[in-house]
N, C-alpha and C positions, 0 to 999 in steps of 0.2 A: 798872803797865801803861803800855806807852810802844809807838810805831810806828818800826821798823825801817828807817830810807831805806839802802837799801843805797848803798855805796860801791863799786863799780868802775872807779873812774876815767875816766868818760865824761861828764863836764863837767855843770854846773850845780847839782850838787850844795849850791851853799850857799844858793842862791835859794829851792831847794825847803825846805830846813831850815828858813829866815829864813821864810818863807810859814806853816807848819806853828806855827811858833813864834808869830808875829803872831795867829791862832786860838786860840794857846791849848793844844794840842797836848802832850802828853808825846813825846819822841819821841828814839831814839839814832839818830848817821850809823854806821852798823858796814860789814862786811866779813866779820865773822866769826859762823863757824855755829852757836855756842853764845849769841849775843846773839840773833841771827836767831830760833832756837830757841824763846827765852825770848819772843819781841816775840807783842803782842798782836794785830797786823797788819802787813803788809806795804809799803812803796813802793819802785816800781822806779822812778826816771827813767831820764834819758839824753839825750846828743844826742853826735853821732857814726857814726861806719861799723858797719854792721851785726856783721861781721865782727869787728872788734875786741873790740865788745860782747860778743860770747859767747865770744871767749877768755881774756878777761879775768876773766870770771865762771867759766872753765875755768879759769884757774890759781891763782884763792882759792879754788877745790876747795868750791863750795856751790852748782854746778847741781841736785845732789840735792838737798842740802837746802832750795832753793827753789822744789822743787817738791813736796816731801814737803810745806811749811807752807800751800802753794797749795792742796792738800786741803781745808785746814779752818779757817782762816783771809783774813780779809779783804784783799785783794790791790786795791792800785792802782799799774795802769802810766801813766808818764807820756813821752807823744812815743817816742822809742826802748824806752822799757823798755815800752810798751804792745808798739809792731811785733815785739819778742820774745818774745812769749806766743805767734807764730803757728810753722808750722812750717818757713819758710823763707824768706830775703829773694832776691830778683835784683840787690841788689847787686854791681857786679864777680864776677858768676858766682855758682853757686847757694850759699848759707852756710846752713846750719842753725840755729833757732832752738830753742827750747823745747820748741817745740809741744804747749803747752796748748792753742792752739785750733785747729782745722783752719782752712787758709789760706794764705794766702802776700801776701809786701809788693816792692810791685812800683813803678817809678819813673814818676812823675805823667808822663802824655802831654803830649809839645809841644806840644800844641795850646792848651795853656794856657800859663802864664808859670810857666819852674821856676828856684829854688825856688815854692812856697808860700807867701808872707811876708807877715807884718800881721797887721789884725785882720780876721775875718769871722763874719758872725750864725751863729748855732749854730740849727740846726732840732733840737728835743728830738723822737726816738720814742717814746723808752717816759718817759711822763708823770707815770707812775708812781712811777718811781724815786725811790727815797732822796736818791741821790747828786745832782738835783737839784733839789731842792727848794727853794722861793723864787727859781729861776730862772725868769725868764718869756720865753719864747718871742723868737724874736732876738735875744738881748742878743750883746756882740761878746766873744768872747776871740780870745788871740793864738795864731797857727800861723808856724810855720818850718820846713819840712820839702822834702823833694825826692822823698821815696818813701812811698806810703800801702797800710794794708791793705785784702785783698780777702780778705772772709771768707767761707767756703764757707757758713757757713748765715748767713742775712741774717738772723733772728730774733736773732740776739745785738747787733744795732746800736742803740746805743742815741741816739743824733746825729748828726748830719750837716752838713754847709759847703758853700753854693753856692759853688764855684770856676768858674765856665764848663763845670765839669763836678761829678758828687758826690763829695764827699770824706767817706771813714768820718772823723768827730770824736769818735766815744766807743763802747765796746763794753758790753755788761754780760752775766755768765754764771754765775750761780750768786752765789759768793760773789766773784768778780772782775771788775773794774770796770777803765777801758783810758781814756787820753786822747790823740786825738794832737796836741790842742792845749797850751797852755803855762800851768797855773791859776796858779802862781807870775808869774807875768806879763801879766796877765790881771786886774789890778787889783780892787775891789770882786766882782766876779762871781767868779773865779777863788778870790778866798777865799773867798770862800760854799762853792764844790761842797768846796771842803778842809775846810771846818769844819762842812758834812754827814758826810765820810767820819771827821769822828772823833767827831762825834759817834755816829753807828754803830755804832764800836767800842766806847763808851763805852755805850751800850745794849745791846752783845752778840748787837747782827744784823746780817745784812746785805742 
């Protein structure tokens, strides 16, 4: 049983391996859709241009099959690989995403400070949740970003970031789970939501 971080060459992929590992984690870096296939759960990360993002994942020829495992299997995006769960980013003009969820990712208003950078308190919605549990209410993880999503149903938000204005920080929808913060880098707290989500799969819910 091991978790799947996909590889598509959209950078920080050893941070999140190295994070996943430090919890304890079973876990392969692949690319490939028979390993993908095989994996017990999912991790998207990312950091980079929208666009890139999904043709990149267009020329390892496993859009389908990441979204065939998205069905029924436990899925965490992380930073970019969350923004492309939605159905389209305004990045450099309109790029297609996944869309798994209805939505679209749109670049943070001037009227703040872009990028998004640092640490800021995370307000938890759904309290509930698995994925954070033993988290308590404002603790700080890290954000880096320039573009955030806007989900068409606000019922799937699962945190949020006072930036001068809100920023979605986590999503949750069935069995998939969204950060557009950084848990790899996000010290102490950061490993906690990671070594909830495997614990998860290692309990066989989500």
């Amino acid at each position: 049983m091991y978790i799947a971080i996909i590889n598509y060459n959209m950078g920080n992929i050893s941070s999140v391996e190295n994070a996943f590992k430090k919890v304890g984690a079973d876990i392969k870096v692949t690319g490939n859709a028979k390993e993908i296939n095989n994996a017990a759960a999912l991790v998207l990360p990312g950091v980079g241009a929208y666009r890139d993002a999904y043709k990149n994942l267009e020329e390892l020829g496993i859009i389908e099959t990441l979204k065939d495992n998205m069905r029924k299997k436990i899925f965490l995006g992380i930073c970019l690989g969350m923004q492309l769960l939605f159905e389209y980013s305004l990045e450099n003009g309109i790029n297609t995403g996944l869309g798994i969820l209805k939505g679209s990712v749109e670049k943070i208003p001037s009227v703040v400070k872009v990028p998004h950078m640092g640490w800021n308190q995370l307000n938890i919605l759904k309290k509930e949740s698995k994925i954070f549990y033993g988290i308590e209410e404002g603790k700080n993880f890290y954000f880096v970003h320039s573009y955030h999503v806007i989900p068409q149903k606000k019922c799937i938000i699962s945190s949020t970031a006072d930036y001068g204005m809100e920023i979605v920080a986590g999503i949750e929808y069935e069995n998939i789970y969204g950060f557009q913060f950084h848990p790899e880098k996000s010290s102490m707290s950061g490993l906690k939501v990671l070594e909830n989500f495997w614990n998860m799969i290692k309990e066989g819910r989500s």
